[in-house]
N, C-alpha and C positions, 0 to 999 in steps of 0.2 A: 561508494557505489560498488556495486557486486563485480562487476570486470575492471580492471586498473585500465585496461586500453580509455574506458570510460572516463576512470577517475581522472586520465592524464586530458583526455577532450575538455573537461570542466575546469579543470584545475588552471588550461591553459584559455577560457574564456575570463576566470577571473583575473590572470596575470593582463590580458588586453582589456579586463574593464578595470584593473586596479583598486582592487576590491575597496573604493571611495564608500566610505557612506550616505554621500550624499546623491546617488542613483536617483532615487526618487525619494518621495514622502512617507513617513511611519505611516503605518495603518492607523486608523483614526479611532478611536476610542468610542462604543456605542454607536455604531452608523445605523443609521435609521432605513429599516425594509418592509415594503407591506406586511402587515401581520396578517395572521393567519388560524382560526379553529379547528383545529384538531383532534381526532378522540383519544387517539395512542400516542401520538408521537408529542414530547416536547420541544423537542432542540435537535444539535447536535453539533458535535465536536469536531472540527477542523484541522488536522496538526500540523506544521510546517515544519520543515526540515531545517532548514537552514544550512547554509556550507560546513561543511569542515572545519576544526580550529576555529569557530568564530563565536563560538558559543550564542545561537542565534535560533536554535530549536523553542518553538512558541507554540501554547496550547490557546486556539479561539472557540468562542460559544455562540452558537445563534438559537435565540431562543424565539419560538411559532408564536406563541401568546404576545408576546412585546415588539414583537417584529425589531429585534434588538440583537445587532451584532455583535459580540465584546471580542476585543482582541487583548492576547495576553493573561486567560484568566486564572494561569497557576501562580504568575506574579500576587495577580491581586489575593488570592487565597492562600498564600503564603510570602507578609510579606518577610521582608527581612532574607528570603532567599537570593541566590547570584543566578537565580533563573532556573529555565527547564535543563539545559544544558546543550549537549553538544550533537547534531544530528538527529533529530526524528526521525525514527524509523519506521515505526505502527502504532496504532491506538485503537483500544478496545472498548464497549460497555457489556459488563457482564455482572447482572443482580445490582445492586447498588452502587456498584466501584467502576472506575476508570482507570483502566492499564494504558500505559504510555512508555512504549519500548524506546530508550534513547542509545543508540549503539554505541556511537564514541564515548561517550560517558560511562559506557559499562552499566547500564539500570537499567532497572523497570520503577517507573515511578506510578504507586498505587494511590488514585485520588478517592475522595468522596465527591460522588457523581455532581451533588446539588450543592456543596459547599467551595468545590476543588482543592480543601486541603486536604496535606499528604496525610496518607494513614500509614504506610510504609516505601521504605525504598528496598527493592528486592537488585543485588548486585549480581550481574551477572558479564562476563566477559565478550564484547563485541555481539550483544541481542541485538537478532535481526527482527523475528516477524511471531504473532502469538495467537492462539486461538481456543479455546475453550470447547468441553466437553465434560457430564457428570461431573461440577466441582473443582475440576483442574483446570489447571491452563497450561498450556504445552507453547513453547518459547525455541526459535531456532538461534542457534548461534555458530558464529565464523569461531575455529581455534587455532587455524592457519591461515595469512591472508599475503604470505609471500609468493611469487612467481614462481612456483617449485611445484611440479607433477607428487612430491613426495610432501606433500605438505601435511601438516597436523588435518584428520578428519574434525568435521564440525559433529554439532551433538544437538538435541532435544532434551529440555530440560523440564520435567514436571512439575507444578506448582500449584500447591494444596489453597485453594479459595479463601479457606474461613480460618487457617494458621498466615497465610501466606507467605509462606517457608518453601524449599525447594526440598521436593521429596527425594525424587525419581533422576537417572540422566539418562540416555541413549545414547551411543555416536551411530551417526549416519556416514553420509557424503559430505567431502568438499566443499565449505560455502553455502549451506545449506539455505535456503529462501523459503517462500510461503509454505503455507502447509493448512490442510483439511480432514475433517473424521468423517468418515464414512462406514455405517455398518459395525462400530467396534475398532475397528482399526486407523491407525495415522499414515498420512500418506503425504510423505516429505521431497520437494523438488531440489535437490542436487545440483549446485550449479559450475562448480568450481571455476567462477568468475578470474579468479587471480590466478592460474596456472594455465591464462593462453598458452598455444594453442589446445592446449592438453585440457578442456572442459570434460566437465562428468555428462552425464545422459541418462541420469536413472531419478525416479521415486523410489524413495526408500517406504517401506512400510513396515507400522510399526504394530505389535500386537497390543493392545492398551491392557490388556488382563497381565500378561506378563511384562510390559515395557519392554521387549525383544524386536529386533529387527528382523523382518522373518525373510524376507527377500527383496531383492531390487525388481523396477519392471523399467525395463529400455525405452527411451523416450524419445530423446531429442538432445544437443550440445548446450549447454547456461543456460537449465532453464531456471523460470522463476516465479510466475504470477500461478497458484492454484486455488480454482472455484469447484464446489461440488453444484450441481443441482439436483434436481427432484426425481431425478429415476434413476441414481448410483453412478453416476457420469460424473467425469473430473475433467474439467476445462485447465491444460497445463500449456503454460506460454515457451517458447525457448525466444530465446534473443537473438541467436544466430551469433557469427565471427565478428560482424559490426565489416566483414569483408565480400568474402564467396557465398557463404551457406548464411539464406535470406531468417530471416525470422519466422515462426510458424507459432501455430494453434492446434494444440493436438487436445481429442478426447480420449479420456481414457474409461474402458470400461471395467469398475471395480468386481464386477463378476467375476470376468476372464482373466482380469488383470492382464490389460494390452492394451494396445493404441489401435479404436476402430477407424480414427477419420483423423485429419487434420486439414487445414486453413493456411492459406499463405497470406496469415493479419499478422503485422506487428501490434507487439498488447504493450502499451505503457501501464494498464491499468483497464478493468475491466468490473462490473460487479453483473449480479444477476438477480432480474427480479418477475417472479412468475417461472414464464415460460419464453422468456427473451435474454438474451444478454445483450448488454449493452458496452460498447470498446472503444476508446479510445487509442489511437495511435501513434509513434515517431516513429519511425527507421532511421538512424542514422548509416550512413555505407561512410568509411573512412577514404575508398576509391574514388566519390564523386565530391566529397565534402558536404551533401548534402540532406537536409532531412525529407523524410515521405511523409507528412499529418495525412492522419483518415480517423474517419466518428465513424463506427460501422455496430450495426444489427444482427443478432442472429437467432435464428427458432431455435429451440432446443427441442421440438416435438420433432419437428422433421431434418434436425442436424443439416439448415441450409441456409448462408445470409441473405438476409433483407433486404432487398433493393433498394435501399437510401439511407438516408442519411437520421442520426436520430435529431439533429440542426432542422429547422423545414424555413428559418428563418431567412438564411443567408449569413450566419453568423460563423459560419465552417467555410467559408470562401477565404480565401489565401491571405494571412495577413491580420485577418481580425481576430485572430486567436493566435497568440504566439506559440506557445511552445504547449499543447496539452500534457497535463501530467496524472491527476487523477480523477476519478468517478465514481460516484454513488448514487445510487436510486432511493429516493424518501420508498419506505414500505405502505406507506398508507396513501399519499395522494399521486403516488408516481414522477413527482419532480426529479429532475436530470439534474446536477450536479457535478459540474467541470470546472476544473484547476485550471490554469492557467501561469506556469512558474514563470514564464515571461524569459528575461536574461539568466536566472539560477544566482543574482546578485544582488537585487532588488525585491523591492513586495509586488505578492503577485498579485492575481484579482479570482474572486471565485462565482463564477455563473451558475442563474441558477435559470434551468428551462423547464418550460412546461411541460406535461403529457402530451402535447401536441409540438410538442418541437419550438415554442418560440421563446423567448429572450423574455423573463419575468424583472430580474433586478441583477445585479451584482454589486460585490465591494469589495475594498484593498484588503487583503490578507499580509499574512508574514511572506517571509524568503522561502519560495519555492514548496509553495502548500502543497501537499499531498495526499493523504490519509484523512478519510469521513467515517464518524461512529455515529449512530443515531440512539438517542438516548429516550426511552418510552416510558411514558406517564405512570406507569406501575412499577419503576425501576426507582 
């Protein structure tokens, strides 16, 4: 987890659930889901995390034509391996291949999209988060993750598509997190999670002609989730203290390079599709011991949220959704897809709703699913 206060919350739910594997049931092998005809979209990719040390990072597939869930499918395309490894951190589809960033493990493991065996593993030191542009992929990574204001700065590491070699590095900030292109340039969220109270507050930006860091722009304390959308806009999350200073949503305008607006939303995860974004939520406060969930909407035309709920079912009422963790929008039929990490010890479940808000199907996932790639029929 990007902030230790974090890591020690989780670390100390699994010492109370005694990380037993007998929590609940594996995920089930091919679960059957309405199918579905599509013109672009095939499938898509699911990745789970899995706890810490526990070597329990799981890639699943669902594919639209078979209405066919696979859980597990780097095992099955490679077998003879001891698995995906240790912490999922991101997954990507980019031209044929699937990136799958495992942090603790140190990789990037590069798949063949429709086979899922490896083509490469690209090693890299505590990779967080990846994103592509012109042929590259640009890759964040932790180089210090001690309690220590003075800690090793993280870095941006370039990676050539069609060598799949690491060309290029950058250092940025502290713990660096998600990251977006905009216009030519990279624009890196700073979080410096592990030297409470001392977090950073900037994006770094980067110049992609030269790989130079040309400036920081002031933000907000840990931050971490960054969306670009369609008019040069950068949706960046901060997580806040976890105590005093609440969590927020800033836009940032890449023109001016500033913060025109921001949101008092906690973002567990967010994606954007159109002219909407769509959020998911937790707050946790360490003061009350408790969590805040909210599903919430926002226009990006007129920078103001939507009065409800993007749930229209009753399925966002307290309880029926444990713990939300991530969210993707299908690009072509507009389906909502919500994670559900449940206890962060067990398999989770992943929802999938309508364009109209209601409750289509769901199934067991791995330990604490996070991360949605959609994989298109021309790919």
């Amino acid at each position: 987890m990007a902030c230790r206060k974090m890591c020690c919350f989780i670390m100390a739910m699994l010492v109370l659930s005694g990380c037993r594997k007998d929590l609940g049931p594996e995920p089930e092998e091919g679960q059957p889901v309405p199918a579905e005809t599509l013109n672009r979209v095939s499938g898509f990719f699911l990745l789970n995390e899995g706890n810490m040390n526990m070597n329990k990072a799981a890639l699943d597939y669902f594919d639209y034509g078979t209405g066919t869930y696979h859980s597990d499918v780097f095992s099955k395309g490679n077998p003879g391996s001891s698995g995906l490894g240790d912490v999922g951190n991101d997954v990507a589809v980019y031209g044929s291949k699937v990136y799958v960033v495992v942090n603790v493990s140190n990789k990037i493991e590069v798949l063949d999209a429709r086979t899922y065996k490896r083509l490469r593993q690209i090693n890299l030191d505590n990779c967080r988060y990846i994103t592509f542009s012109g042929g590259k992929a640009y890759v964040t990574a932790y180089l210090g993750v001690v309690g220590d204001p003075d800690a090793p700065q993280g870095s941006v590491s370039e990676i050539d598509t069609a060598s799949l070699s690491i060309t290029r590095r950058v250092t940025v900030g502290r713990q660096p997190e998600e990251l977006a292109v905009v216009g030519g340039r990279l624009f890196v969220a700073n979080s410096g999670g592990y030297s409470a109270p001392n977090y950073e507050r900037t994006l770094s930006v980067i110049d992609l002609g030269t790989f130079r860091e040309t400036k920081r722009i002031d933000v907000g304390i840990n931050l971490h989730r960054v969306r670009a959308d369609a008019y040069g806009d950068l949706y960046v999350s901060s997580r806040g203290d976890y105590y005093d200073i609440p969590p927020k949503l800033y836009v940032i305008d890449t023109g001016a390079d500033r913060v025109k607006t921001s949101f008092d939303l906690a973002i567990s995860d967010l994606d954007i599709s159109a002219d909407t974004a769509y959020i998911c939520g937790t707050a946790f406060n360490y003061q009350t011991g408790k969590n805040v969930i909210s599903y919430t909407m926002l226009d990006l035309r007129t920078e103001r949220p939507l009065q409800r709920s993007f749930i229209t079912d009753g399925m966002d009422q307290p309880g029926r959704i444990t713990m939300p963790y991530g969210i993707a929008v299908n690009p072509e039929n507009k389906d909502i897809l919500l994670t559900d990490a449940k206890d962060y010890v067990s398999p989770g479940t992943l929802h999938c709703f309508g364009s109209n808000g209601k409750l289509k199907w769901s199934v067991t996932t791995g330990d604490i699913p996070a991360h949605i790639a959609f994989l298109k029929k021309t790919q």
